[in-house]
N, C-alpha and C positions, 0 to 999 in steps of 0.2 A: 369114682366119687361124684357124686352130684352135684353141679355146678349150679343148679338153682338155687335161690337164696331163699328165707321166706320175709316176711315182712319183719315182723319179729328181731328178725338178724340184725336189721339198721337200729330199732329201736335200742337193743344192746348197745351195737358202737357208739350209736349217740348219748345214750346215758352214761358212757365209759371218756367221754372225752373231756378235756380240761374245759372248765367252765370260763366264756370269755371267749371262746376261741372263734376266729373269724372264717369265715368260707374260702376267704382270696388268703389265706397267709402263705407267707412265701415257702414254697419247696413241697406242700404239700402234696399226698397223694391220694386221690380220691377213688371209691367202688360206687357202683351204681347198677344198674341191669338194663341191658336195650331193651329196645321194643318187640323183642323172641322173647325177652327175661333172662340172656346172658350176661355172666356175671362179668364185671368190665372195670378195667382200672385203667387211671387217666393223670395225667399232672396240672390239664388243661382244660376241664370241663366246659361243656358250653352253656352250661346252666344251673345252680343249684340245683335244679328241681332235682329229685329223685337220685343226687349224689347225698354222702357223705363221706368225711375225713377218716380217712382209716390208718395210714400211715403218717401222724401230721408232724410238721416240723422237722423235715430232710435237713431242712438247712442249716436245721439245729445240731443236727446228729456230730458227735466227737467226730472232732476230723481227722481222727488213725482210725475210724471207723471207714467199711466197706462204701460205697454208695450203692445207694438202691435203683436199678433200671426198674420204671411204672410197669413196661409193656413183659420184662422177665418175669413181674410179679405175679402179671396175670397169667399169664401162658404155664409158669410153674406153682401156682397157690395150689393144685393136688397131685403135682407129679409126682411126689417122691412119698407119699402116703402109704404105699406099700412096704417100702425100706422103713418108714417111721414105725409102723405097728410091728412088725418083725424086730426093730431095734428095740425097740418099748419093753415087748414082751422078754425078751432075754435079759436086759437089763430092770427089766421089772421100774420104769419109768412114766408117767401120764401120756400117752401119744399125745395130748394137746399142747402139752407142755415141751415137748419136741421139737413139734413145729409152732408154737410161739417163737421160741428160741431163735429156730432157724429164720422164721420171718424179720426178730427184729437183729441178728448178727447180721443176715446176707443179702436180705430181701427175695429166701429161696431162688439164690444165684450160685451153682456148685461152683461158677467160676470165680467167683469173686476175691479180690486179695485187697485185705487191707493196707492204705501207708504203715501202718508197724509189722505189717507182714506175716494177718491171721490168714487165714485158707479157707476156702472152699464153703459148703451150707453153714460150719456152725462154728468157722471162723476158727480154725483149730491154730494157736502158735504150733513152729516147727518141731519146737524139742517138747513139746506134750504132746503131738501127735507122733514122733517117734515112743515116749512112755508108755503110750497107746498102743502100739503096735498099730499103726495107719500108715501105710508106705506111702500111701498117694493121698495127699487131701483135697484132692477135685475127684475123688471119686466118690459119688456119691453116697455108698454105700459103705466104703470105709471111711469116710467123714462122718456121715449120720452112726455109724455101731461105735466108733471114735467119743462120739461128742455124747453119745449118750451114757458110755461108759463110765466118762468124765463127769458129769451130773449126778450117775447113781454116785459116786463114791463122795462127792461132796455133799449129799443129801445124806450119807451115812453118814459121814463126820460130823454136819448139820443138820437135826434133825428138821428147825425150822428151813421152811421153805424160802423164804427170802433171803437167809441167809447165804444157805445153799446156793442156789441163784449169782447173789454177790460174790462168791466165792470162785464161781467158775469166772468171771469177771475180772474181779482182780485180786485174784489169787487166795488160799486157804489161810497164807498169812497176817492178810490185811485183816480179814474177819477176826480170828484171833486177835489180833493185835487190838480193833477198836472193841472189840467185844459184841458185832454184830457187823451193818454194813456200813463199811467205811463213808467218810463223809466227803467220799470224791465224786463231782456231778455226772459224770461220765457213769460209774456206779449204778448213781442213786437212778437215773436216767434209764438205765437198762434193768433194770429190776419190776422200776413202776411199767413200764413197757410192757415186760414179756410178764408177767403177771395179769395185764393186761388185754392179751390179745387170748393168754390162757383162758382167761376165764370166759371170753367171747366162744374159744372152740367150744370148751369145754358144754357150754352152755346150751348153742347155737349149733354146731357143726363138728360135734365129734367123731374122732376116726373110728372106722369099722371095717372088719374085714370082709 
């Protein structure tokens, strides 16, 4: 995958971001490209110039959510691009929407475990990644065909996409119950997200094989 970005790509993020939002806020994580034009995440920029917010408001993030390492961000933002389009294609899934996902669950950190004790890229609970058939949720591979399997079926129960979305989130029943996505900020929070960074791949930097 191509780690150059083009110019274009920032104008996205930035027309994607909450209106208001400050450069210094706290927790933030920023992409920008050195002076080769590699692509580079930072918590600590040493200059606006030629950064923007990509993952903003860490600090904000639900705290049974994962934390996100800047430097695992960068190192894994295409690693796992091949296990995404192979999981995609079998589950018949958006590859951008994938790794949205996985970006805003783990910070594309296979290791990662939440305080309520999600797993691995796409933050799989333990007894849905057993329904899963996922022995190991740090493996990458059976986390990404895991989490994506869990996607398609909520997108078939949902046909709306946000729903869907909501659903793997906090669960098929909350959906049902409010009659769309629950009115829990945690939720609402991860939907506007990963819908959000969706439509940056999708746009910007879609997968291919």
């Amino acid at each position: 995958m191509d780690r150059y970005l083009p110019h274009s790509f920032w104008v996205v993020v930035m027309a994607l971001l909450p209106s208001g939002l400050t450069w210094a806020a706290s927790g933030d994580i920023y992409m920008g490209t050195d002076n080769n034009g590699v692509l580079t995440f930072t918590d600590a920029p040493r200059g606006d110039e030629g950064f923007a917010v990509f993952l903003e408001g860490l600090d904000g993030r639900p705290a049974q959510w994962a934390k996100v390492d800047p430097m695992l961000l960068k190192d894994n933002l295409d690693r796992f691009d091949e296990i995404i389009l192979k999981a995609a294609q079998v589950h018949r899934v958006p590859p951008e929407l994938i790794k949205a996902m996985m970006l805003v669950e783990s910070g594309m950190n296979h290791r990662a475990t939440s305080p309520a004790g999600a797993q691995g890229l796409m933050q799989l609970m333990p007894a849905t990644a057993r329904s899963l058939g996922v022995d190991d949720s740090y493996d990458p591979h059976e986390n990404v065909f895991g989490g994506a399997r869990y996607i398609r079926k909520m997108l078939d129960r949902f046909p709306n996409r946000r729903h869907a979305l909501a659903a793997y989130n906090a669960g098929p029943g909350n959906v049902r119950k409010y009659g769309g996505i629950p009115p829990f900020k945690e939720t609402q929070y991860y939907v506007e997200r990963v819908l959000r960074y969706y439509s940056v791949f999708l746009t910007e930097r879609p997968l291919r094989h």
